[in-house]
N, C-alpha and C positions, 0 to 999 in steps of 0.2 A: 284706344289711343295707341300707336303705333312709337315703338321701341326711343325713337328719333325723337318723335314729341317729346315721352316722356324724360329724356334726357335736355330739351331743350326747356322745359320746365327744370327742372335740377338745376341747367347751369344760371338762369336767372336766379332762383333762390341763394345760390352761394356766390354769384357777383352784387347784389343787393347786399348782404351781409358783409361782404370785401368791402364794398364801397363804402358804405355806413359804418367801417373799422376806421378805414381811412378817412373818413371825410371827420371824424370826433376824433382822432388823432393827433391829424392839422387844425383845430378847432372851428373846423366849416362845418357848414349844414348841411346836408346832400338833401337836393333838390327830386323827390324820388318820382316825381311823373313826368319826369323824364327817361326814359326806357334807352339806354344803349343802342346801337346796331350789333345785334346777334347776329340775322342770316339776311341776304335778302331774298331767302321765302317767305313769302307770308305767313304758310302756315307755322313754318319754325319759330318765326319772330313773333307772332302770337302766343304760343305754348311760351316762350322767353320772357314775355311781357306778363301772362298769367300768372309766372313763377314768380319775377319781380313784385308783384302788387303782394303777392301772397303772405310776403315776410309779414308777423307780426311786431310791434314795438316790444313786447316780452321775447321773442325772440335776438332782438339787435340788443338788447340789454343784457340779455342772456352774454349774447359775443362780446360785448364791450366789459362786461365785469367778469368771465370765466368761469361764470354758474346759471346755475336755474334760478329765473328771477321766485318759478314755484321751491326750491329749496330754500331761497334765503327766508319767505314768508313763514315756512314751515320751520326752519330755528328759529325765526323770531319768535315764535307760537310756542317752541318748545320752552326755552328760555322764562318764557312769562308761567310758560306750567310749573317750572319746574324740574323739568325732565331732562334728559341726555340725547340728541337728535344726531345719530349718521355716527 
């Protein structure tokens, strides 16, 4: 994968994550298969679109609360041990 791709992957994953700040922001639902216009190359708006699908929901939870949705599991876990976490 050439330099270009891989940046055209990149910026999907952090316009998918922008949009999904904004759209739970304004209390809207982002519609996410719908894919922006990135490039009109193919292959750029491909790599774009792969990036886009890519995001997981523990990730968009991750940006919308300002953690690791694996941190918060892992205090909760500590908490119930007992213990002191971070």
């Amino acid at each position: 994968m050439g330099k270009n791709w891989q940046w055209s992957y990149q910026q999907g994953r952090i316009k998918r994550l922008k949009a999904e700040v904004e759209a739970a922001k304004s209390g809207n639902v982002l519609n996410a298969h719908v894919v922006p216009l990135h490039s009109h190359c193919g292959t750029m708006q491909s790599h774009f679109a792969k990036g886009w699908h890519s995001v997981t929901q523990s990730e968009i939870y991750s940006k919308l609360h300002g953690h690791s949705s694996l941190d918060a599991v892992k205090k909760r876990l500590a908490q119930r041990l007992g213990v002191k976490y971070g």
